[in-house]
Phi, psi and omega in degrees: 000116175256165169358287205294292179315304165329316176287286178327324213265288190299323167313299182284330165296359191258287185338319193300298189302308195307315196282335186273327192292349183273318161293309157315312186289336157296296180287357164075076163185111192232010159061356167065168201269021173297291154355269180309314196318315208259016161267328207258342189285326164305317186284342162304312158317290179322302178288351188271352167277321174274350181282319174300311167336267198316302190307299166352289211274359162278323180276014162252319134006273175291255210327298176284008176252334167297295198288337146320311211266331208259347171280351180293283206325273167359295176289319199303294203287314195294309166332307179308295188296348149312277240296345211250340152304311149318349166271333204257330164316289194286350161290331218267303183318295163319322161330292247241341169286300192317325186309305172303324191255057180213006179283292205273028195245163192303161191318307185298307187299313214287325187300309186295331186277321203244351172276292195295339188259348150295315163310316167304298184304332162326292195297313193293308181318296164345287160348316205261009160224319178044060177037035133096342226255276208225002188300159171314335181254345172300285192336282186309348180255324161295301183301340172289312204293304196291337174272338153322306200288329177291313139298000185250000142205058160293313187312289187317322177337284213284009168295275184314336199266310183287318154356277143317320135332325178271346164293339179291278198287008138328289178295342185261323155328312189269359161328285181287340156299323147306327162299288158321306184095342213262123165306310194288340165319284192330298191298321184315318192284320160288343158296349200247324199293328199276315201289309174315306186304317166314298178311307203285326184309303180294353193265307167295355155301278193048043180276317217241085198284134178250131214294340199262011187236000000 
């Protein structure tokens, strides 16, 4: 249920209401200003629910686009610091064969063999910083970060989402309480209005975590 549905729904309970007070007012009985106080004190209700809706379904929103965006991110940085750990495999590797096939060779190659496998390993330490930019630990750390974020809100997701459900059938319960008139509508509807808000609170939190989300 979005915006546009919430209005309709309070537009046809207001109607609904316009047209029996028009007919109660024909028949000279309007139910006193007893009445009208808990019509208008409801429509007030009402709207302080979908405006509480609408904030919800922007945070249940922002939850699942984070956690898209930050398992993207995550997989992006770990891929890299794999490939770049594999490079750093294979410079280390190359070190350390010139090293091997550079024994039996006359003084100058062993120098030029042993100059080249110091460069490789330069280039492989290098890796694990790169000025601070794109290095392997720079990498493994951005990707722990983005999955943090990716799990905290996964978490929050199914808050907001039952949340939100409960807010929903708040607002069409006090709806249909406009309509009835049945005082257990009303409560049902605060009672579920009340369960919603606790979820959505907890969900921005994830102060109080509940074992069945």
């Amino acid at each position: 249920m979005d915006a546009a549905e919430v209005r309709e729904l309070i537009d046809e309970a207001h109607e609904r209401e316009l047209e029996k007070r028009r007919a109660e007012s024909d028949h000279g009985d309007g139910h006193g200003p007893a009445a009208h106080s808990v019509k208008t004190s409801t429509a007030i209700y009402i709207s302080v629910l979908a405006a509480a809706l609408a904030i919800v379904s922007v945070a249940g929103s922002n939850a699942g686009k984070d956690m898209m965006a930050s398992a993207v991110e995550a997989s992006d940085d770990f891929a890299y610091f794999q490939a770049k750990t594999q490079r750093q495999i294979s410079l280390r590797l190359a070190a350390d064969e010139l090293d091997l096939l550079s024994a039996g060779l006359p003084a100058d190659a062993q120098a030029r063999a042993s100059q080249r496998a110091a460069d490789y390993r330069g280039q492989a330490d290098r890796m694990d910083s790169e000025g601070g930019k794109n290095g392997r630990t720079d990498l493994l750390s951005r990707a722990k970060a983005a999955e943090a974020r990716r799990d905290h809100a996964a978490a929050q997701d199914p808050y907001f989402d039952f949340a939100e459900g409960m807010l929903q059938i708040a607002i069409v319960l006090a709806s249909v309480f406009v309509i009835t008139n049945f005082g257990f509508i009303l409560w049902t509807s605060r009672l579920l209005a009340v369960a919603g808000l606790l979820m959505a609170a907890d969900g921005f939190t994830l102060a109080l975590p509940l074992p069945f989300l």
